[in-house]
mmJSON file of the N, C-alpha and C atoms, coordinates in Angstrom:
{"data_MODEL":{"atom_site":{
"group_PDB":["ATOM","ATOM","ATOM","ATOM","ATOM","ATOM","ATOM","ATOM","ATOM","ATOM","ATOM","ATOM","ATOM","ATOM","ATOM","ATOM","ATOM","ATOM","ATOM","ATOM","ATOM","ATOM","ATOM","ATOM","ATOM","ATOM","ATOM","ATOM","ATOM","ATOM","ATOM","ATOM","ATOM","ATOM","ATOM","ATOM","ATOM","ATOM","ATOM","ATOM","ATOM","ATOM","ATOM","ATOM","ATOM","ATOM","ATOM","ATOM","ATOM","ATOM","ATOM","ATOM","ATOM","ATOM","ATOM","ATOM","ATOM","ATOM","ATOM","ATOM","ATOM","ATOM","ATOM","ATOM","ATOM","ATOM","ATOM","ATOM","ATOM","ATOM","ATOM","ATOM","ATOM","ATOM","ATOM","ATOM","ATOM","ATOM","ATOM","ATOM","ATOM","ATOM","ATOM","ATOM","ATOM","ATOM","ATOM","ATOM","ATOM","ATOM","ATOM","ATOM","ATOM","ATOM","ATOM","ATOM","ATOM","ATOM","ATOM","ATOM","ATOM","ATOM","ATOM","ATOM","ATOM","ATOM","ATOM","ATOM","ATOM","ATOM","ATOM","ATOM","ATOM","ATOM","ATOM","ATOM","ATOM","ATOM","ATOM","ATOM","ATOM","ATOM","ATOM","ATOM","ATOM","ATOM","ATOM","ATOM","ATOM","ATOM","ATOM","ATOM","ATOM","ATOM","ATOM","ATOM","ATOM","ATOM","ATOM","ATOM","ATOM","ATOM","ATOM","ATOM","ATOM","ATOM","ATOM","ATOM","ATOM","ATOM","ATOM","ATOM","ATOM","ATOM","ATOM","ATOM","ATOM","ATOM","ATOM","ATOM","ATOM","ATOM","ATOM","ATOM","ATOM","ATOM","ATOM","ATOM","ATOM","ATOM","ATOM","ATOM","ATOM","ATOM","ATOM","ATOM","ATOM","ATOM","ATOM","ATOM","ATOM","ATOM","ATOM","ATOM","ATOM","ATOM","ATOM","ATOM","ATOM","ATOM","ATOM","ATOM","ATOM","ATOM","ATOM","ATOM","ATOM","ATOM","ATOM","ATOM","ATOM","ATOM","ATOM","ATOM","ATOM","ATOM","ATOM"],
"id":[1,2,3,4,5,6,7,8,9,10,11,12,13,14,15,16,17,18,19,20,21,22,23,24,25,26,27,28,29,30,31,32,33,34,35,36,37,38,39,40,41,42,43,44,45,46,47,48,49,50,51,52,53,54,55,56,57,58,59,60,61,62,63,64,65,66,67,68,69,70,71,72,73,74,75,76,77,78,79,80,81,82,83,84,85,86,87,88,89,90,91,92,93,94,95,96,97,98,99,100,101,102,103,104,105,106,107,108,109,110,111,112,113,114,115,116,117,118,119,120,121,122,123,124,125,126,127,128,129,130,131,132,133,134,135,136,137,138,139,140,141,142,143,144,145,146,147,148,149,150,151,152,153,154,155,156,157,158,159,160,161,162,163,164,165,166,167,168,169,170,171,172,173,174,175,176,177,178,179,180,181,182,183,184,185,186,187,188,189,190,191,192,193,194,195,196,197,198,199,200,201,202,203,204,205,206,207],
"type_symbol":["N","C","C","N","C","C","N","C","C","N","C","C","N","C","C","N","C","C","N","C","C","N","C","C","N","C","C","N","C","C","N","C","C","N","C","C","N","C","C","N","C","C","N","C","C","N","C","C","N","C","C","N","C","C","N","C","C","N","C","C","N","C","C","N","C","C","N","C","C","N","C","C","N","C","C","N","C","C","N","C","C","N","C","C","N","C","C","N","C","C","N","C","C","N","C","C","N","C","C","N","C","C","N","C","C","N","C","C","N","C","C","N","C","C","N","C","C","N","C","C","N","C","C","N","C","C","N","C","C","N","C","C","N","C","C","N","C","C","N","C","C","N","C","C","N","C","C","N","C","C","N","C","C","N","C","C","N","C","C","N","C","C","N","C","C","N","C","C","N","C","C","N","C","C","N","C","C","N","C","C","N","C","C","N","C","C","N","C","C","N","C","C","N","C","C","N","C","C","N","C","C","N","C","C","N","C","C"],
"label_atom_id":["N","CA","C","N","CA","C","N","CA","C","N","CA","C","N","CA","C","N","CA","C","N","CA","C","N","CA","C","N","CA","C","N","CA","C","N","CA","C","N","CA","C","N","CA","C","N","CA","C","N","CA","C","N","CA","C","N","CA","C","N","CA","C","N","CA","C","N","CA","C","N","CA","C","N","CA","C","N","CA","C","N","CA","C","N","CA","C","N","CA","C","N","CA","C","N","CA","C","N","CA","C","N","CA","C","N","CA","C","N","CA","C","N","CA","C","N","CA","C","N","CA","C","N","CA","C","N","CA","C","N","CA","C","N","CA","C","N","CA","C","N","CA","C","N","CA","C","N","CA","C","N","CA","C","N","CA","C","N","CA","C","N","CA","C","N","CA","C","N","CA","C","N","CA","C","N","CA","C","N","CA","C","N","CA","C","N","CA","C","N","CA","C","N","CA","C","N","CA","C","N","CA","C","N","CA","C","N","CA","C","N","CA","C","N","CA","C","N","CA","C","N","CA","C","N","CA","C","N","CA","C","N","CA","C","N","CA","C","N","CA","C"],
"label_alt_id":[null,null,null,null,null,null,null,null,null,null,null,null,null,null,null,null,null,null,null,null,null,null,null,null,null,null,null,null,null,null,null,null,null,null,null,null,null,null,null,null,null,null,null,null,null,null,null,null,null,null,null,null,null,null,null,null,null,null,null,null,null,null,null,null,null,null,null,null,null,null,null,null,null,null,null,null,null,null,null,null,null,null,null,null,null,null,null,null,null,null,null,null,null,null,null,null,null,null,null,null,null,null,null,null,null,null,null,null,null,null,null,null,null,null,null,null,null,null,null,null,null,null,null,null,null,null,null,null,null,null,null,null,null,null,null,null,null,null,null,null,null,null,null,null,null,null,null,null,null,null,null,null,null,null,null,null,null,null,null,null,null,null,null,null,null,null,null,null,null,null,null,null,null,null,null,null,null,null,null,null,null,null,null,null,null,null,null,null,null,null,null,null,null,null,null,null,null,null,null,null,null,null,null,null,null,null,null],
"label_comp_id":["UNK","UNK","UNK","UNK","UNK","UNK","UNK","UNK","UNK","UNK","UNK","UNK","UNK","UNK","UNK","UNK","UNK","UNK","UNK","UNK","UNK","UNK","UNK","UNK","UNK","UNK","UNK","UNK","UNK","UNK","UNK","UNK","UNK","UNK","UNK","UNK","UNK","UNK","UNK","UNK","UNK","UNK","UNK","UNK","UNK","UNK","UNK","UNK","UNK","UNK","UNK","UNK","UNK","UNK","UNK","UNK","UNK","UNK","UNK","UNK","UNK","UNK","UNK","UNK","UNK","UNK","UNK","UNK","UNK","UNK","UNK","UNK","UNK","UNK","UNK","UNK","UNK","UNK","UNK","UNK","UNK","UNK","UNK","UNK","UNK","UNK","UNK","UNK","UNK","UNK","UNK","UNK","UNK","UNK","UNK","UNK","UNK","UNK","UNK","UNK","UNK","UNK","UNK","UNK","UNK","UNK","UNK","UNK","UNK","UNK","UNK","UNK","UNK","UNK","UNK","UNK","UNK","UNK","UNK","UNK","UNK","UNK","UNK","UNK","UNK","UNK","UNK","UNK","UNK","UNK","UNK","UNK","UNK","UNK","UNK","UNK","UNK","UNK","UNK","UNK","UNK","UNK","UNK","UNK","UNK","UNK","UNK","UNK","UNK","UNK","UNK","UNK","UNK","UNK","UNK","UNK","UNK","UNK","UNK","UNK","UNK","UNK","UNK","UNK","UNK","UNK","UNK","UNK","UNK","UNK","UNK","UNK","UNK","UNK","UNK","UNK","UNK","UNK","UNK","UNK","UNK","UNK","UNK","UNK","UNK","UNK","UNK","UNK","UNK","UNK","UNK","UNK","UNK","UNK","UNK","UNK","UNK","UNK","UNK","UNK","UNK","UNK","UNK","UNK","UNK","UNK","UNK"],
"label_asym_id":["A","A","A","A","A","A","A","A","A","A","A","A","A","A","A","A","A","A","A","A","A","A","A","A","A","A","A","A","A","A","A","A","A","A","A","A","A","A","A","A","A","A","A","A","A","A","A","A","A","A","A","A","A","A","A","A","A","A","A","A","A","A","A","A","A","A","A","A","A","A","A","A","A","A","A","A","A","A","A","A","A","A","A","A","A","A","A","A","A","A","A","A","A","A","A","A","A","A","A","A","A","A","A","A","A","A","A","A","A","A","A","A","A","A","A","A","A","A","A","A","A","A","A","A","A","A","A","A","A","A","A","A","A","A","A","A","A","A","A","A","A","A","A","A","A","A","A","A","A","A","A","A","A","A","A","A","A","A","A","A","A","A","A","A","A","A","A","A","A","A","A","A","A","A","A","A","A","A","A","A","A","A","A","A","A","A","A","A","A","A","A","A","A","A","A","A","A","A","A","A","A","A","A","A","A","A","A"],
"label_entity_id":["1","1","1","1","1","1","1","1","1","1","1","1","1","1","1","1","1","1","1","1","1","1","1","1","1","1","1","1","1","1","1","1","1","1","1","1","1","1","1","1","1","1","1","1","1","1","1","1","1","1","1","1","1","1","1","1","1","1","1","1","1","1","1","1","1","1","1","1","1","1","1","1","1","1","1","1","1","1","1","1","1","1","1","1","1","1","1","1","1","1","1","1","1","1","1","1","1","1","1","1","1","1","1","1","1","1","1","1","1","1","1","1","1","1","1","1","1","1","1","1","1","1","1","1","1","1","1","1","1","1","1","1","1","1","1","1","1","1","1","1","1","1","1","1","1","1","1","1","1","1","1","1","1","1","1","1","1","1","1","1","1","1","1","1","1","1","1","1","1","1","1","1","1","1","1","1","1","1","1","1","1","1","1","1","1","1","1","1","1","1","1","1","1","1","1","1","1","1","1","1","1","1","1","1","1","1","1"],
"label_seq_id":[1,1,1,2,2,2,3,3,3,4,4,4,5,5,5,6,6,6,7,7,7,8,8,8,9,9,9,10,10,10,11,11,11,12,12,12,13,13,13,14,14,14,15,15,15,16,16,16,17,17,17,18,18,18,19,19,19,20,20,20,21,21,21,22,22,22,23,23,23,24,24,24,25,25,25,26,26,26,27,27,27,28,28,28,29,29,29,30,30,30,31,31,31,32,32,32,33,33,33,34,34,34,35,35,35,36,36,36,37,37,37,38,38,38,39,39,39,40,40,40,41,41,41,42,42,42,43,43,43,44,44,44,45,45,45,46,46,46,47,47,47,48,48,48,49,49,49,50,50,50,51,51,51,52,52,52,53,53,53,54,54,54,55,55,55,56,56,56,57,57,57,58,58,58,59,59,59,60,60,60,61,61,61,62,62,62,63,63,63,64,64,64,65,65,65,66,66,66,67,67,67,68,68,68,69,69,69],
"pdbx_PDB_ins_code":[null,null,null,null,null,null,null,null,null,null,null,null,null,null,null,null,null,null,null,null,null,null,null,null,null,null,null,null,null,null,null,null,null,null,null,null,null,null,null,null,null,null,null,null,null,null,null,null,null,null,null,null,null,null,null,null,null,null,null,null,null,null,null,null,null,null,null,null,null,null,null,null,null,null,null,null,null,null,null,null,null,null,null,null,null,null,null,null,null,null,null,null,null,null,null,null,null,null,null,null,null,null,null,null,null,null,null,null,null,null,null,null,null,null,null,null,null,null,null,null,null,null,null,null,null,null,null,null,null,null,null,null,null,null,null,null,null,null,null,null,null,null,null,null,null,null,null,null,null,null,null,null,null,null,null,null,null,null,null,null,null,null,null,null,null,null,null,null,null,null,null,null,null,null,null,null,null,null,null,null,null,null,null,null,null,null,null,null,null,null,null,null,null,null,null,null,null,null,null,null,null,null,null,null,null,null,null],
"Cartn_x":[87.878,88.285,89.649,89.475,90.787,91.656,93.236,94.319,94.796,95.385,96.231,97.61,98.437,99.664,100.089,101.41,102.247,103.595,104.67,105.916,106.545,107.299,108.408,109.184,109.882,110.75,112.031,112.342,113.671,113.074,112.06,111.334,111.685,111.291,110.981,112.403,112.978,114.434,115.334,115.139,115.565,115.504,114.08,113.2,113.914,114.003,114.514,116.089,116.836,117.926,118.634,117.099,117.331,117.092,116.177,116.049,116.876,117.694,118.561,120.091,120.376,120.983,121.035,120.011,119.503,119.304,118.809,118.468,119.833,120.791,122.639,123.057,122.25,122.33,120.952,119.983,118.947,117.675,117.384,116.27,114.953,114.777,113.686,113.521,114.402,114.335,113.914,114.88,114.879,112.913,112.53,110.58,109.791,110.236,109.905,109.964,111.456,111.749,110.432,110.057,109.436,108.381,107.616,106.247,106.017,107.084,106.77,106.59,107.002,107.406,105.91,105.467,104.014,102.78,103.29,102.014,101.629,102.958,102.931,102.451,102.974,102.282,100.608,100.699,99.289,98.223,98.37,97.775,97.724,98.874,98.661,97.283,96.844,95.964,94.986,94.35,93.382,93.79,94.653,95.491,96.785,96.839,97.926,98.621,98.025,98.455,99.358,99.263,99.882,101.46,101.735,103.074,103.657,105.346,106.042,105.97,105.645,106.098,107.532,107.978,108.919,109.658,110.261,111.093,111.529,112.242,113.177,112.279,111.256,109.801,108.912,108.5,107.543,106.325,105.488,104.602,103.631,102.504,101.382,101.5,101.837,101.752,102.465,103.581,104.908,105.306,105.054,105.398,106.311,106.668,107.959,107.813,108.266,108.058,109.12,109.859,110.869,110.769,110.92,110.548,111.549,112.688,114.114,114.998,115.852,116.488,117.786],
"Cartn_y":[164.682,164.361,163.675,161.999,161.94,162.444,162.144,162.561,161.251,161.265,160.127,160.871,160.046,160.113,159.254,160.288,159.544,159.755,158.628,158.092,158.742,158.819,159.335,158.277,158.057,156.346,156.778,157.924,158.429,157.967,158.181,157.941,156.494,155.734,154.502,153.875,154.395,153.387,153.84,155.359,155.292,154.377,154.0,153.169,151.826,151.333,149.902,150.23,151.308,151.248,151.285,151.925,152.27,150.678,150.496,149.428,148.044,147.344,147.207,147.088,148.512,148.694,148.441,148.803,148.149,146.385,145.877,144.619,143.827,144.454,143.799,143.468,144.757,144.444,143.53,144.095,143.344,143.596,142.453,142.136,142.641,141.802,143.078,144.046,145.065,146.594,147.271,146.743,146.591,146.887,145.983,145.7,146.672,146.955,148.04,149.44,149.571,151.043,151.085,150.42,150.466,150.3,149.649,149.63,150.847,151.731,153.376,153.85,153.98,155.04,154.591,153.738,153.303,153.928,153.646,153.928,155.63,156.206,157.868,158.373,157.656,157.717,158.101,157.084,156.207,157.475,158.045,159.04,160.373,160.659,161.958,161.911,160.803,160.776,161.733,161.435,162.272,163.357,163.54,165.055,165.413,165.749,166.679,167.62,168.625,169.525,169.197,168.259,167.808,167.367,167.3,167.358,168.641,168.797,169.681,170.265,171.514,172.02,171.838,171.097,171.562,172.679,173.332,174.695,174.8,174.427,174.543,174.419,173.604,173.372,174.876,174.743,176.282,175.626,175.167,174.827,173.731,173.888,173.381,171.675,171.792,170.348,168.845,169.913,168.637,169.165,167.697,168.068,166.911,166.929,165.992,165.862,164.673,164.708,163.821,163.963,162.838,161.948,160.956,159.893,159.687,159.203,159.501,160.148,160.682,162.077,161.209],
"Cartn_z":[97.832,96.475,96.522,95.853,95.708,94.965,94.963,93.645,93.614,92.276,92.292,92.077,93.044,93.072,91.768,91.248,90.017,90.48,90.446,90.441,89.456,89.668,88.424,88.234,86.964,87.365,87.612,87.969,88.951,90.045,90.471,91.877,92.063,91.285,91.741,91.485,90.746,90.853,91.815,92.174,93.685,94.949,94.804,95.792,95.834,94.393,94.422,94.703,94.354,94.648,96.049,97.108,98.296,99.078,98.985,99.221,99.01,98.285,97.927,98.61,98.928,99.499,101.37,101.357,103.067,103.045,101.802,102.274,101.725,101.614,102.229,103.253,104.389,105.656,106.254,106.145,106.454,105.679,105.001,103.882,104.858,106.367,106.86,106.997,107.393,107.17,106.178,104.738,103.555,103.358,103.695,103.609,104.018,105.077,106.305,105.594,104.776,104.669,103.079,102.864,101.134,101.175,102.534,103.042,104.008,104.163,104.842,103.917,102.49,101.882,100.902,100.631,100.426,100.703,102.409,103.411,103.18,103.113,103.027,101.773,101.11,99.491,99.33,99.719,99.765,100.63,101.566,102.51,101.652,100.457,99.91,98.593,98.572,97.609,97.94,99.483,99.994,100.574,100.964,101.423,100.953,99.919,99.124,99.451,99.833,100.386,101.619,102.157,103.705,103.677,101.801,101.826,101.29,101.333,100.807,99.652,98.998,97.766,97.17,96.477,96.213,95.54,96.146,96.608,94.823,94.37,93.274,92.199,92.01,90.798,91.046,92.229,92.739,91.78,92.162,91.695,92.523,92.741,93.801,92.929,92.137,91.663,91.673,92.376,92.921,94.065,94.82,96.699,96.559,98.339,98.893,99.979,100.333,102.026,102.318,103.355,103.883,104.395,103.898,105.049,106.177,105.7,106.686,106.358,107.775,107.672,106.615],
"occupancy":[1.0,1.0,1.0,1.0,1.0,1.0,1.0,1.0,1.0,1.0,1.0,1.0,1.0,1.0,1.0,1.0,1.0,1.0,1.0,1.0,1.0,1.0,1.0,1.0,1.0,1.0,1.0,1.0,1.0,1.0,1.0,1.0,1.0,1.0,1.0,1.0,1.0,1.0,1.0,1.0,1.0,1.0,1.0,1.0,1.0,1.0,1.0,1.0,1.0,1.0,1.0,1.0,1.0,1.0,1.0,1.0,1.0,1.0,1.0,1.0,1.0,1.0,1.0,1.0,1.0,1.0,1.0,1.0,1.0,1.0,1.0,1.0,1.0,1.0,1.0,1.0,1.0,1.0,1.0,1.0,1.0,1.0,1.0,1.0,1.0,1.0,1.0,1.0,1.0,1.0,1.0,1.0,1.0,1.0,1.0,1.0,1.0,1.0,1.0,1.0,1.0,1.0,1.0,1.0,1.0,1.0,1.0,1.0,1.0,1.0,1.0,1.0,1.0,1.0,1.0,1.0,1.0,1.0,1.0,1.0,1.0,1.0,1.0,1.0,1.0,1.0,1.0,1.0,1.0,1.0,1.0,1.0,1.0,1.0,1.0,1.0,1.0,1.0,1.0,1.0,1.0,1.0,1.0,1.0,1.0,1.0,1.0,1.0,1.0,1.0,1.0,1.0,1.0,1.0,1.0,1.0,1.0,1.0,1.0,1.0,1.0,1.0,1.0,1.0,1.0,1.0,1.0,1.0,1.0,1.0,1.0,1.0,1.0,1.0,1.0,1.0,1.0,1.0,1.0,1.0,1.0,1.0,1.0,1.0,1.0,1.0,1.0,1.0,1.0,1.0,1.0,1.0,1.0,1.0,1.0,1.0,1.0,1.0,1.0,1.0,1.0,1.0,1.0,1.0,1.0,1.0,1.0],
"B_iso_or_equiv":[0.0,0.0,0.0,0.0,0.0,0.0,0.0,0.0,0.0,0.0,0.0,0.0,0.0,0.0,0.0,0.0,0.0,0.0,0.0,0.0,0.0,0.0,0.0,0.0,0.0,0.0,0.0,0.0,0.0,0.0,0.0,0.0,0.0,0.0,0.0,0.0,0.0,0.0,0.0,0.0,0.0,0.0,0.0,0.0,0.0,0.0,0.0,0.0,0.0,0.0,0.0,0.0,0.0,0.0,0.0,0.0,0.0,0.0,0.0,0.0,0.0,0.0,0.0,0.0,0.0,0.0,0.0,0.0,0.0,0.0,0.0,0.0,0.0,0.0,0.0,0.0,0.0,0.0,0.0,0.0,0.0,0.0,0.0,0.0,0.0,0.0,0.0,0.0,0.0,0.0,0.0,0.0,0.0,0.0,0.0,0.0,0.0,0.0,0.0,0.0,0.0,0.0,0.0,0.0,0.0,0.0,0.0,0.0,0.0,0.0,0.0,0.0,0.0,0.0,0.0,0.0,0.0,0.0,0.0,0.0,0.0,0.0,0.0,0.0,0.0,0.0,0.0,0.0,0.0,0.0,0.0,0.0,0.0,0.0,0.0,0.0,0.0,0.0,0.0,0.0,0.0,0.0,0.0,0.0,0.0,0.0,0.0,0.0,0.0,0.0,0.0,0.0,0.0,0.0,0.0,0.0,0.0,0.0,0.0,0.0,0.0,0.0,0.0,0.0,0.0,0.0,0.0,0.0,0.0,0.0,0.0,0.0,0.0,0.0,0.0,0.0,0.0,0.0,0.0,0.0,0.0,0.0,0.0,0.0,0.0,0.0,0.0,0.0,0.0,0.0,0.0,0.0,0.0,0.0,0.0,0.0,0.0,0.0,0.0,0.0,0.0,0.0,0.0,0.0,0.0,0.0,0.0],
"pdbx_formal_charge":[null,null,null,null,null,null,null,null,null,null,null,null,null,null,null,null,null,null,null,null,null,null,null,null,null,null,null,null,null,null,null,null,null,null,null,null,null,null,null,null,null,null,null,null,null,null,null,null,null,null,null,null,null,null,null,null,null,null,null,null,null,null,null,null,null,null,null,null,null,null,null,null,null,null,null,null,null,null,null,null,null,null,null,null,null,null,null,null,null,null,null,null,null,null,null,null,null,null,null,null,null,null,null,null,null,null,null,null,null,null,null,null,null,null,null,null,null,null,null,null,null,null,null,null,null,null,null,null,null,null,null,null,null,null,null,null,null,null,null,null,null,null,null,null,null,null,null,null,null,null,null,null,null,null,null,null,null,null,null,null,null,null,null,null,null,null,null,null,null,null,null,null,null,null,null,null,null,null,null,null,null,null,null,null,null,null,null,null,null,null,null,null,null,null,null,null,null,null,null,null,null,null,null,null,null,null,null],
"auth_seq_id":[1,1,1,2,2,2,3,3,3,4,4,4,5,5,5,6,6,6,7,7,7,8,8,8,9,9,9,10,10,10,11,11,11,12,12,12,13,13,13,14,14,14,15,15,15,16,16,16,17,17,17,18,18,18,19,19,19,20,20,20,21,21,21,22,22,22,23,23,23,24,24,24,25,25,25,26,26,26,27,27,27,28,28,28,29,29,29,30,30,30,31,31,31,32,32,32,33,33,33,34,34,34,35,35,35,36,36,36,37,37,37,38,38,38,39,39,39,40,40,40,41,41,41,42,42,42,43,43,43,44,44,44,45,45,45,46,46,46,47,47,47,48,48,48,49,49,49,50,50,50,51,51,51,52,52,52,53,53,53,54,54,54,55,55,55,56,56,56,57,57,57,58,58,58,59,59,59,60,60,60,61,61,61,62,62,62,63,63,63,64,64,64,65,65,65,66,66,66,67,67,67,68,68,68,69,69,69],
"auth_comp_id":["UNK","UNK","UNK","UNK","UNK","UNK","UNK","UNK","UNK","UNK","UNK","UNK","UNK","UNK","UNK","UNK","UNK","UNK","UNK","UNK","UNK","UNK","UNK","UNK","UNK","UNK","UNK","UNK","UNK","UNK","UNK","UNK","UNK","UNK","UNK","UNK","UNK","UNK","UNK","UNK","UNK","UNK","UNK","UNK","UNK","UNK","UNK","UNK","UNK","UNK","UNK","UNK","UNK","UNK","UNK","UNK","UNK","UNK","UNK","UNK","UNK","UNK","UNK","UNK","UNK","UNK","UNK","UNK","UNK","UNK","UNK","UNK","UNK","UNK","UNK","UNK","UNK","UNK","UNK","UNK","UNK","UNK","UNK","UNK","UNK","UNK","UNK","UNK","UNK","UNK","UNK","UNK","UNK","UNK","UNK","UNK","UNK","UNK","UNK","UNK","UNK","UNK","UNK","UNK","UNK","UNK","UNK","UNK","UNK","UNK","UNK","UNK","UNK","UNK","UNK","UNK","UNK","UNK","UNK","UNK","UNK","UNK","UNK","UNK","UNK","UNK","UNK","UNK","UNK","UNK","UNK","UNK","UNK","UNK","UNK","UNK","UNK","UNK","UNK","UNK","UNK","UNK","UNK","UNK","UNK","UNK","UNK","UNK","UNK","UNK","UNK","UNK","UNK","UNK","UNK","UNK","UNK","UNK","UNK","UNK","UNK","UNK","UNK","UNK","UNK","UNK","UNK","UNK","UNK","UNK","UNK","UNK","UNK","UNK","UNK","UNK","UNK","UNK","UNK","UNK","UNK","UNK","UNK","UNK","UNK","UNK","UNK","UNK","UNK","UNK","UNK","UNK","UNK","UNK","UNK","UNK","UNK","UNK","UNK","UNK","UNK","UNK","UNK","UNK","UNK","UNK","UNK"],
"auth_asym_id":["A","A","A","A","A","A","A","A","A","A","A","A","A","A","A","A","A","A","A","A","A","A","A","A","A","A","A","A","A","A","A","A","A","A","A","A","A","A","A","A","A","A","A","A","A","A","A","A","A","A","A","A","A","A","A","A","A","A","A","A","A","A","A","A","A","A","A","A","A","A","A","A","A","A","A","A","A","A","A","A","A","A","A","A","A","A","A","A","A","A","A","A","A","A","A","A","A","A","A","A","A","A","A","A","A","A","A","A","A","A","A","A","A","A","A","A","A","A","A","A","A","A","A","A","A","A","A","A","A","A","A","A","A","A","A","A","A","A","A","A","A","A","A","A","A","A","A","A","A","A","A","A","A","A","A","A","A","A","A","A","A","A","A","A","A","A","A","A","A","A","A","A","A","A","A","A","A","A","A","A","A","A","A","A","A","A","A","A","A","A","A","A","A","A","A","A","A","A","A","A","A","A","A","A","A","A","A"],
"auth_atom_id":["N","CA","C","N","CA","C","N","CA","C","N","CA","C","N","CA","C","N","CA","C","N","CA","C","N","CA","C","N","CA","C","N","CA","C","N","CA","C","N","CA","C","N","CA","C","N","CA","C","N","CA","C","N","CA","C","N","CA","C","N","CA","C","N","CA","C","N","CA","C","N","CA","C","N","CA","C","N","CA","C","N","CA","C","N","CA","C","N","CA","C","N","CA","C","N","CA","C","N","CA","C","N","CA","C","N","CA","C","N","CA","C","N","CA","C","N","CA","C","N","CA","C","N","CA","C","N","CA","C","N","CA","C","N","CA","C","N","CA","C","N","CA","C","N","CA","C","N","CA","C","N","CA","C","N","CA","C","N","CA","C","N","CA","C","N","CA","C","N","CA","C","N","CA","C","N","CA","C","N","CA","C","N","CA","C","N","CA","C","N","CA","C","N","CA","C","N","CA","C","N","CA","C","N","CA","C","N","CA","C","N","CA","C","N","CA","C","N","CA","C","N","CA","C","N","CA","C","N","CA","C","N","CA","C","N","CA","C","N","CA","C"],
"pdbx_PDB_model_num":[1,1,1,1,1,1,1,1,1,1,1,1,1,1,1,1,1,1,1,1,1,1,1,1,1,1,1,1,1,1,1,1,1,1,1,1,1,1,1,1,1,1,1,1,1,1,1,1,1,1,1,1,1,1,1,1,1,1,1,1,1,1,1,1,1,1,1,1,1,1,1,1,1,1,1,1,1,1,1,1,1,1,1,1,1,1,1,1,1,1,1,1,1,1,1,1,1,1,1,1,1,1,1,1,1,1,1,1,1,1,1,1,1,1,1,1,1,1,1,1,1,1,1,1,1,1,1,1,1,1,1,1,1,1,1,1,1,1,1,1,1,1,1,1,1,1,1,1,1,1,1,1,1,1,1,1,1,1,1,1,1,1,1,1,1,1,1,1,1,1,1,1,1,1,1,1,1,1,1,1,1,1,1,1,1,1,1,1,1,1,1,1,1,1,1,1,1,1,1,1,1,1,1,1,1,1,1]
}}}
């Protein structure tokens, strides 16, 4: 069964803000770091569970996962 993953637009303006910030130094990385954070996305549709609960929500319905430390 799939899920669909939903963004929060804290989420996503993080994303552009992170990004952003890397592509000052280098616009490829920049690509790289936003096409990981995609790819991982993208994998919790069919396995949910495979990410983090978050601790502070306590609730099966919002996870987390890191992409970089």
């Amino acid at each position: 069964m799939d899920y669909e993953v939903v963004w929060s637009l804290s989420a996503l303006g993080d994303l552009v803000d992170i990004a952003e910030y890397i592509e000052l130094d280098s616009p490829f990385n920049a690509s790289k770091v936003v096409s990981k954070f995609y790819e991982l996305v993208g994998r919790y549709g069919n396995r949910p569970r495979a990410a983090t609960i978050v601790p502070e929500l306590k609730s099966e319905l919002y996870r987390h996962k890191l992409v970089y430390g």
